[in-house]
N, C-alpha and C positions, 0 to 999 in steps of 0.2 A: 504494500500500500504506500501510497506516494501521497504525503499531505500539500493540499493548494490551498491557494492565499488568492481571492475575487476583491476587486476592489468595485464595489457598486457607487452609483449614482444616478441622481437625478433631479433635474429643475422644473420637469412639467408635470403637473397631478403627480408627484411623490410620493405623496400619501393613499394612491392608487397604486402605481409600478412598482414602488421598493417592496411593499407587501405581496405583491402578487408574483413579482421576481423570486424573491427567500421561498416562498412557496414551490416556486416552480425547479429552485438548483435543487429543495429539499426531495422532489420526487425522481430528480436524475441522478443525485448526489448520495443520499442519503443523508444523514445527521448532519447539521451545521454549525458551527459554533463562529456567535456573531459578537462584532466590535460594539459599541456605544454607537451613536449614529450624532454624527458632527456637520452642523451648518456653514458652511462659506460662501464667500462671495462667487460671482463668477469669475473664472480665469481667463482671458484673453477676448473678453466680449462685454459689454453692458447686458445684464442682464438678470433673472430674480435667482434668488441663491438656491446654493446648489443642499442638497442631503445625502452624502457619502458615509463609506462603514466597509468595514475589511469582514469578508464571510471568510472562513478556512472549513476545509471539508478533507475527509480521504478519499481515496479513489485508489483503483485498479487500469484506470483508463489512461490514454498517453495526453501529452500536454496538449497534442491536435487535433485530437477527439474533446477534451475539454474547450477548447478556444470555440472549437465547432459549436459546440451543443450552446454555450454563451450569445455567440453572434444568431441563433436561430432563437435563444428568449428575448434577445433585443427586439430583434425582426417582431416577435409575437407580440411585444410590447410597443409597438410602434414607431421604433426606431426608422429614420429614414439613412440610407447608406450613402444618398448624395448631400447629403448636407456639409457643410464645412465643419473645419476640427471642430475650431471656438467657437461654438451656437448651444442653442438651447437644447436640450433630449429629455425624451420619456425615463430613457434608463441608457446606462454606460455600464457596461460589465468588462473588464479587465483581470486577463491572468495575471497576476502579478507576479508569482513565485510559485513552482511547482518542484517541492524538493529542493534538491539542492543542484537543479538544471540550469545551464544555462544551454540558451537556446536561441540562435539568428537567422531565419528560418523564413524568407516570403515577410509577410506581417506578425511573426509572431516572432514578438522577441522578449525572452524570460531572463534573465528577473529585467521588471520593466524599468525604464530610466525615471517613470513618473516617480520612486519610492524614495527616491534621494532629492527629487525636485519640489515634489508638491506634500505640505503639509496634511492635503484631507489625506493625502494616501499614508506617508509615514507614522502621524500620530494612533491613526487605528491601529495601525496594522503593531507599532507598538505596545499599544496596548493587550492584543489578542497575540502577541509571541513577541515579547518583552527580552528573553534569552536567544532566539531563535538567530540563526548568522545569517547576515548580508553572502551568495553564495558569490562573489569574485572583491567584497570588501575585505569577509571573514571580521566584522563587525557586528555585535547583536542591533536589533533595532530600537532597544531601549538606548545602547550607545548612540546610535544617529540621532535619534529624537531629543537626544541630551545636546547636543552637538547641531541642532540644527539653529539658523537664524530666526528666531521668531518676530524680529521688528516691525512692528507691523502688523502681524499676524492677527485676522480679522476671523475665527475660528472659535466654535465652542459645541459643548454637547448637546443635545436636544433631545427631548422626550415625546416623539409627540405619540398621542392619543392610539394609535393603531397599535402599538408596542404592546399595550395591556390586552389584546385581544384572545382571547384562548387558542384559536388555531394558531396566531403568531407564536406561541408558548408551545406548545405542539409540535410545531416545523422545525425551531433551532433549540439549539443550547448555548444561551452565551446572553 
């Protein structure tokens, strides 16, 4: 079994696709164990903020078969594939770390640069593998997160209302 690390997201009905997303890795994935779920701004666009959160899962499947099955809940969740990077989305699913692979492959490339760049992705994913090593730093992500710039930084937890749901309680552990 090979543990991954999803970085989710979303700016448009969140409080529709983030739940409906965990539901949907939970029936492909199995068991999930999920970060806090962190508000920010948008990054590289004007635009309403985003609701991101590091899911980790195991698996027997290959990193290509997970990126697949990801890009087809986006698609189910209304992702459009022509849109530009920096825009709005229903949901963003990213492999970020699969084991201790790294991988440069077409589009899929593991561990992602987003983990060292962007706070939504680093702070979760700290949080949900605090020991856990950067696989070509060989630094834990607690160390990054200690070590990263936060000037600035426009980020915080948030609770929102769908968290308490019983089937959300159901689907993950975390």
């Amino acid at each position: 079994m090979t543990t991954g690390y999803i970085s989710v997201g979303s700016n448009i009905d969140k409080e529709t696709h983030i739940p409906s997303s965990l539901a949907a890795l939970r029936r492909q994935l199995g068991r999930l164990r999920v970060s806090s779920i962190y508000e920010t701004e948008a990054v590289g666009f004007v635009g309403a903020k985003f609701h991101n959160l590091i899911v980790a899962f195991d698996s027997e499947l290959s990193a290509k078969e997970v990126a697949k099955l990801l890009r087809q809940i986006e698609l189910d969740h209304g992702r459009l594939r022509d849109a530009p990077k920096f825009s709005p989305r229903t949901l963003d699913l990213d492999l970020v770390l699969y084991g201790d692979q790294v991988i440069s492959d077409g589009r899929l490339r593991i561990p992602r640069d987003e983990i060292e760049r962007y706070a939504f992705v680093l702070e979760p994913l700290a949080e949900i593998a605090p020991d856990a090593l950067h696989p070509i730093s060989r630094q834990s992500y607690a160390q990054l997160w200690a070590l990263f710039d936060k000037r600035g930084l426009q980020q915080h937890k948030v609770f929102p209302d769908w968290l308490s749901n019983p089937e959300m309680a159901a689907a993950i552990d975390g």
